[in-house]
VEXDREN-2710 file (C-alpha; in Angstrom, 1 decimal):
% VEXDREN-2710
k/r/px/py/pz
1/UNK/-29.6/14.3/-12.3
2/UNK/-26.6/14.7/-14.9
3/UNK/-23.9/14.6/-11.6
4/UNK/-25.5/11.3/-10.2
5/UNK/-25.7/9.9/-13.7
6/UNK/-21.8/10.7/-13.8
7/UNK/-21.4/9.3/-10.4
8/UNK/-23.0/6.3/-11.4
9/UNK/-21.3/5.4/-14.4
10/UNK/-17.8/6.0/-12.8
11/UNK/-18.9/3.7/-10.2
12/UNK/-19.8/0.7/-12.4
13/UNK/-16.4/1.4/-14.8
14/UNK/-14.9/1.0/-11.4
15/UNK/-16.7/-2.3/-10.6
16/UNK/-15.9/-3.9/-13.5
17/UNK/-12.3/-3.0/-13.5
18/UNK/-12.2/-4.7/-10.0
19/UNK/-13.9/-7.6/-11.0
20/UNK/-11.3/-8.0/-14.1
21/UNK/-8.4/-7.6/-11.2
22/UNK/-9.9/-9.7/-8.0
23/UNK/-8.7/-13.4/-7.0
24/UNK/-11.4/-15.7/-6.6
25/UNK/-12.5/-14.4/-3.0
26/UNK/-12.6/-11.3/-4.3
27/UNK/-9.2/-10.0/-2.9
28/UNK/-7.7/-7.0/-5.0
29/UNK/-4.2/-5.5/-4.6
30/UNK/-4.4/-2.3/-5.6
31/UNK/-1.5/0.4/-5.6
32/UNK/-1.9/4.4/-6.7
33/UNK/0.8/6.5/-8.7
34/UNK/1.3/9.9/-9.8
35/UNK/3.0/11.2/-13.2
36/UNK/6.4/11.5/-11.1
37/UNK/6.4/8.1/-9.6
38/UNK/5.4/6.4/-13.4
39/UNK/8.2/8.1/-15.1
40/UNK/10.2/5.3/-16.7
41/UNK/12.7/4.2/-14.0
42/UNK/10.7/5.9/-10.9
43/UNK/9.2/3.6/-8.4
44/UNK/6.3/2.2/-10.7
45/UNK/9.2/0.1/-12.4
46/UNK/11.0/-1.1/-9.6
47/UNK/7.5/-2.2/-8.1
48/UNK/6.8/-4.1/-10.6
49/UNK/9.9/-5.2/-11.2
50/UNK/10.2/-7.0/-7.5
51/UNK/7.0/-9.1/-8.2
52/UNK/9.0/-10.7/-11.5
53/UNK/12.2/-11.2/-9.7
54/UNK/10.2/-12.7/-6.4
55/UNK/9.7/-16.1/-5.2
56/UNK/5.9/-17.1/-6.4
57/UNK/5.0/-13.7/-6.7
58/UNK/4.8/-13.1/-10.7
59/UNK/1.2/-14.3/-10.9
60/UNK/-0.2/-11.6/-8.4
61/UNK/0.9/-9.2/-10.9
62/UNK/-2.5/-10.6/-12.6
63/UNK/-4.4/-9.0/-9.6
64/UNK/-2.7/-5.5/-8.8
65/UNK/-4.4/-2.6/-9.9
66/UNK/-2.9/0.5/-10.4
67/UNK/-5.1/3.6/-9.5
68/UNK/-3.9/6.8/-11.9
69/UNK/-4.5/9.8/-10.0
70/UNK/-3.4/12.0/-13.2
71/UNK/-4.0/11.2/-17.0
72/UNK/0.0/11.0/-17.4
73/UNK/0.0/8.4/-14.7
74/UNK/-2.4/6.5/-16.6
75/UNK/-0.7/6.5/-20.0
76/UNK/2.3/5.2/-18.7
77/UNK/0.5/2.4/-16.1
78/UNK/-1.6/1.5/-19.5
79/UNK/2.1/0.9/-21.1
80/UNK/3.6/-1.3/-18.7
81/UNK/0.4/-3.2/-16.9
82/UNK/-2.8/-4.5/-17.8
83/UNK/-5.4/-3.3/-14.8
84/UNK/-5.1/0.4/-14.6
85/UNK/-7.8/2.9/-13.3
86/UNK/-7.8/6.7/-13.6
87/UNK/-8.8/8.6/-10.3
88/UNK/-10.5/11.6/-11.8
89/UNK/-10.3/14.8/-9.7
90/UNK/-13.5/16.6/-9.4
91/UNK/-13.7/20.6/-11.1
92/UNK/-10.4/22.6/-9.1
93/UNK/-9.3/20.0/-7.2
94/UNK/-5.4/20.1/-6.5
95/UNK/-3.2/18.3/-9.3
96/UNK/-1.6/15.1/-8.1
97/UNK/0.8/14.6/-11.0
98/UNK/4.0/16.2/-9.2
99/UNK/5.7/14.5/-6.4
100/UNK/4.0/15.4/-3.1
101/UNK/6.3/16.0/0.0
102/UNK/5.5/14.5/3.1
103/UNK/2.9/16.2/5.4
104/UNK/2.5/19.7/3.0
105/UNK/-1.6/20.3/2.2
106/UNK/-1.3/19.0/-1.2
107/UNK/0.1/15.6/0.4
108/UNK/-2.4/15.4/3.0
109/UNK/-5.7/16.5/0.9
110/UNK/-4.1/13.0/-1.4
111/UNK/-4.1/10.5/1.3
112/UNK/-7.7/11.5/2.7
113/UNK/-9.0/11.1/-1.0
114/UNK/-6.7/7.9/-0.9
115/UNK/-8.6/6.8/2.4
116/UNK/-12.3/7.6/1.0
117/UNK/-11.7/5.7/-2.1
118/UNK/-10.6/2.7/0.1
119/UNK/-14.0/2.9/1.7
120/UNK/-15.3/2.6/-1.5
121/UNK/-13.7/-0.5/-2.7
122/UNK/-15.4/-2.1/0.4
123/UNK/-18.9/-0.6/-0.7
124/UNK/-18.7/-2.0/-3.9
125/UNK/-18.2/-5.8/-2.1
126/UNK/-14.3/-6.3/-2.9
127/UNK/-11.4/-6.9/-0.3
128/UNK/-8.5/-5.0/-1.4
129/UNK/-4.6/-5.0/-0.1
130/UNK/-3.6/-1.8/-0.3
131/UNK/0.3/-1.5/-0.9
132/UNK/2.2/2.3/-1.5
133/UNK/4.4/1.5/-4.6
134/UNK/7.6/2.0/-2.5
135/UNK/6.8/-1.1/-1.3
136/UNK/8.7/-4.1/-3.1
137/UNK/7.3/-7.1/-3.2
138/UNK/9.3/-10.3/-3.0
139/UNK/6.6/-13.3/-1.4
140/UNK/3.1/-13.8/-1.0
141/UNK/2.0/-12.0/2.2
142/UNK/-1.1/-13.1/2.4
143/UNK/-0.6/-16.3/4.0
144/UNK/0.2/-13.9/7.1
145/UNK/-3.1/-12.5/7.2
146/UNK/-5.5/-14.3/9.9
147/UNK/-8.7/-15.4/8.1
148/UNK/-9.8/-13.9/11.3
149/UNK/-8.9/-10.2/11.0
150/UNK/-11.0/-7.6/9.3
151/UNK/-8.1/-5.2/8.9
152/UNK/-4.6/-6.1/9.1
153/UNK/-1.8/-3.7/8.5
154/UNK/1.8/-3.0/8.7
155/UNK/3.8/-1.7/11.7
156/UNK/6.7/1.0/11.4
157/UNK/7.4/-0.5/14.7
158/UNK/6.0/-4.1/15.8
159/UNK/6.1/-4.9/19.2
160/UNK/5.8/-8.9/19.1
161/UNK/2.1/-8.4/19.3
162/UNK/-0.3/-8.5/16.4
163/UNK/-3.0/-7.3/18.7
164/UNK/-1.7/-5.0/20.4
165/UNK/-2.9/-1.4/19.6
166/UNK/0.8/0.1/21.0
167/UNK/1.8/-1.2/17.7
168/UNK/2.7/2.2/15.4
169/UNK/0.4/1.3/12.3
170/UNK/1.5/2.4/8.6
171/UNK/-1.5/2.5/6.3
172/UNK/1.0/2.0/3.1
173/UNK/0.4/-1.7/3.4
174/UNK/-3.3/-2.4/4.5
175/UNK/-5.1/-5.3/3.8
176/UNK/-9.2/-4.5/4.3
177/UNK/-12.0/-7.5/4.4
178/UNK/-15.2/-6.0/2.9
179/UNK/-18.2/-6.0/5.2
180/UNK/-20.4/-3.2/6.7
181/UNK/-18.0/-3.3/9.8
182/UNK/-15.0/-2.3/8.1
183/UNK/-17.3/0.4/5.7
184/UNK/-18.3/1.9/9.2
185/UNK/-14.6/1.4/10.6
186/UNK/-14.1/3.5/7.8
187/UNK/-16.8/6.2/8.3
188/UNK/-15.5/7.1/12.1
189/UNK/-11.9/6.9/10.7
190/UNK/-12.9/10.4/8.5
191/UNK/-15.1/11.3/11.2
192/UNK/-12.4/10.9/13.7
193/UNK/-10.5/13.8/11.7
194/UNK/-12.8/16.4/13.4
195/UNK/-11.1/15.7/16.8
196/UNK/-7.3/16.5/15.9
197/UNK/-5.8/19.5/14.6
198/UNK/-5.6/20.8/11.2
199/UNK/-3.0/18.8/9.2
200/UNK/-3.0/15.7/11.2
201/UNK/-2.5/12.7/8.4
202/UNK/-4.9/10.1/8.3
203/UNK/-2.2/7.9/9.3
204/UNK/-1.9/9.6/13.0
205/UNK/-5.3/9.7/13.3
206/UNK/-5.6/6.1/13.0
207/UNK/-2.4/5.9/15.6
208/UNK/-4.2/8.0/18.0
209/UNK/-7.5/6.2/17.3
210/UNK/-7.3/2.6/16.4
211/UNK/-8.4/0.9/19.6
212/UNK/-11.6/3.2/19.7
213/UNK/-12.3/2.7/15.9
214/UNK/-12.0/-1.3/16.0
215/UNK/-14.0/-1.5/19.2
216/UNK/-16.6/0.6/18.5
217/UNK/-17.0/-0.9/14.8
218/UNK/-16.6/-4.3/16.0
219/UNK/-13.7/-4.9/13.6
220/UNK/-10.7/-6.9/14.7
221/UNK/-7.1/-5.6/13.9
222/UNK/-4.1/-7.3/13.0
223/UNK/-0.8/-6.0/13.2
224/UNK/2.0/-7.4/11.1
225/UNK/5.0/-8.6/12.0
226/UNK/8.0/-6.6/10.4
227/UNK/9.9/-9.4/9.7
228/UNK/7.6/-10.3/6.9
229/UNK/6.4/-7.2/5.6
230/UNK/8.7/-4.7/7.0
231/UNK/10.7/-1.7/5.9
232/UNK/14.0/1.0/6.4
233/UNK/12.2/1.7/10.0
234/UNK/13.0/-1.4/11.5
235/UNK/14.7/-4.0/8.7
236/UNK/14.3/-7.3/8.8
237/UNK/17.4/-9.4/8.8
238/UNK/16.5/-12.1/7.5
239/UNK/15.8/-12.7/3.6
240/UNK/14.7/-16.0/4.1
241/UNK/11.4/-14.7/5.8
242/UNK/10.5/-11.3/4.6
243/UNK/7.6/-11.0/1.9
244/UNK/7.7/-7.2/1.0
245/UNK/10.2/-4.4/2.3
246/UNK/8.6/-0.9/2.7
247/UNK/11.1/2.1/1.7
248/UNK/9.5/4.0/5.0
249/UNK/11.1/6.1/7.3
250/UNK/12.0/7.7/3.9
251/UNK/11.6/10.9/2.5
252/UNK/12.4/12.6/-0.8
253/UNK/11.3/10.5/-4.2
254/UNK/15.1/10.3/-5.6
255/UNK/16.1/9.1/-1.9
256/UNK/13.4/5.7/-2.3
257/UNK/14.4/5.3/-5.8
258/UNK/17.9/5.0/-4.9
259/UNK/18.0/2.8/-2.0
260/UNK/15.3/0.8/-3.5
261/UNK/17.5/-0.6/-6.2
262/UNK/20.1/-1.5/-4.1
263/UNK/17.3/-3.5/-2.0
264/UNK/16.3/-4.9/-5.6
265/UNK/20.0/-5.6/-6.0
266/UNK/20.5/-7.2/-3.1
267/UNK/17.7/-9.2/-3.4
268/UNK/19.0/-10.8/-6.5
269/UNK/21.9/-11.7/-5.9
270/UNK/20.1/-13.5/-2.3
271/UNK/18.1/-15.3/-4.6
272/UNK/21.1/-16.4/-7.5
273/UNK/23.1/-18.0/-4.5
274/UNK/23.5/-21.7/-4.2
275/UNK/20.7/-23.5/-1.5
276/UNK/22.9/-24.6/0.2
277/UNK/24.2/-20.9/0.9
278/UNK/21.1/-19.7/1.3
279/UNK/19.8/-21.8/4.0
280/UNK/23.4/-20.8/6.1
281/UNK/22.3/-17.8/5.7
282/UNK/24.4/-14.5/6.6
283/UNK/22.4/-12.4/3.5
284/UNK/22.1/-8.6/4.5
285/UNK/20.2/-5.9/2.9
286/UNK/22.6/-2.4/2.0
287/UNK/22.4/-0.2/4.6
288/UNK/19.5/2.7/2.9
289/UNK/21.8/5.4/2.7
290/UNK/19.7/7.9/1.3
291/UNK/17.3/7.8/3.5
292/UNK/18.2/6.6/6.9
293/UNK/21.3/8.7/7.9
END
């Protein structure tokens, strides 16, 4: 009785945290950090940071939540935003404060308690865009989501075809529409885990998966175009049209951080030339050094 009484609790302090967070349709963008990426000048900053320094962006800052997934993460998120949530970990789980590298057990067992909370969100009646915090964020990208699509998420790859299930899908940038379509979506996504071998991410599975999940669900997928919300895979070229850049295709926390202020840097001084400059064009992004070599 005491454990459903917790369960409970922690559900309606999540509810109303969402509900202070959401748009008016009930949209919230929601992001999760660690104690290593909140450290002052870590990727929490620079996040942030982009939405100040973007075109019409400033505002959404007014609807991103921050999900804490250690109590170091959360004083620092409580510092430098306004809608922060702490994950708690249940009795011996592992401890997300540290940086987790890319496909160890610690890094996996994180993105599967990353994907059930999602599921959640939709339980509890709110849409959410779900964006890493390596993403930066430099336009509005909703206005690229179909009012159509149930789930629409980025591409490490797009092939010219937001349907297309060849399309390489990269759950760091996911936008979800609540309804009991995308909660079940969600429920053969975990299931789905059962069928691939131990230490496949979730990411993979949905890959492997995606045109069986959505048909089966009756959800429709969108896939989204990299040259508005892109990333180091495949970067746009064109500043005048992309809305977030992803530091994907990336590994190593100092390697993002680095690469991602000169992305911030270059996005500045985009933005401080004349119109008249900007509409010739010719803009480039740095090459990412640190990461893609």
């Amino acid at each position: 009785m005491r454990l459903i009484s917790k369960k409970t609790k922690a559900l309606t302090e999540l509810a109303e945290v969402l509900k202070n967070a959401s748009m008016e349709d009930g949209t919230v963008i929601m992001t999760s950090i660690n104690q290593a990426y909140a450290a002052p000048g870590s990727l929490l900053d620079l996040f942030l940071e982009s939405f100040r320094v973007g075109e019409g962006t400033a505002h959404l800052l007014d609807h991103v939540l921050i999900v804490a997934v250690d109590p170091g993460a959360l004083r620092r998120c409580r510092s430098v935003h306004r809608h922060c949530y702490l994950l708690r970990r249940s009795p011996g789980a592992v401890d997300y404060s540290g940086e987790k590298h890319f496909m160890t057990k610690d890094y996996l067992d994180m993105m599967w308690g990353r994907n059930r909370f999602q599921q959640t969100i939709l339980e509890l009646g709110f849409n959410f865009l779900f964006t890493d915090i390596d993403i930066m964020w430099f336009r509005n990208p909703l206005r690229h989501i179909a009012i159509t699509s149930d789930v629409a998420i980025a591409s490490d790859f797009f092939n010219g075809d937001p349907e297309s299930m060849g399309n390489r899908p990269n759950g760091g940038f996911l936008y979800v529409r609540s309804a009991n379509r995308t909660v079940e979506f969600y429920r053969r996504w975990r299931r789905a885990r059962r069928r691939f071998p131990a230490g496949t991410n979730e990411q993979e599975i949905l890959g492997r998966a995606q045109g069986e999940l959505s048909r089966r669900s009756g959800v429709r997928m969108q896939f989204l175009d990299t040259a508005h919300c892109g990333g180091f895979c495949q970067l746009s070229g064109d500043m005048g049209r992309v809305c977030t850049l992803h530091a994907n295709c990336c590994t190593g926390l100092a390697n993002k951080v680095h690469d991602l202020r000169n992305v911030l840097r270059d996005w500045r001084n985009y933005t401080a030339a004349p119109p008249e400059d900007r509409r010739v064009g010719g803009f480039q992004w740095t090459r990412p050094g640190r990461c893609i070599r």
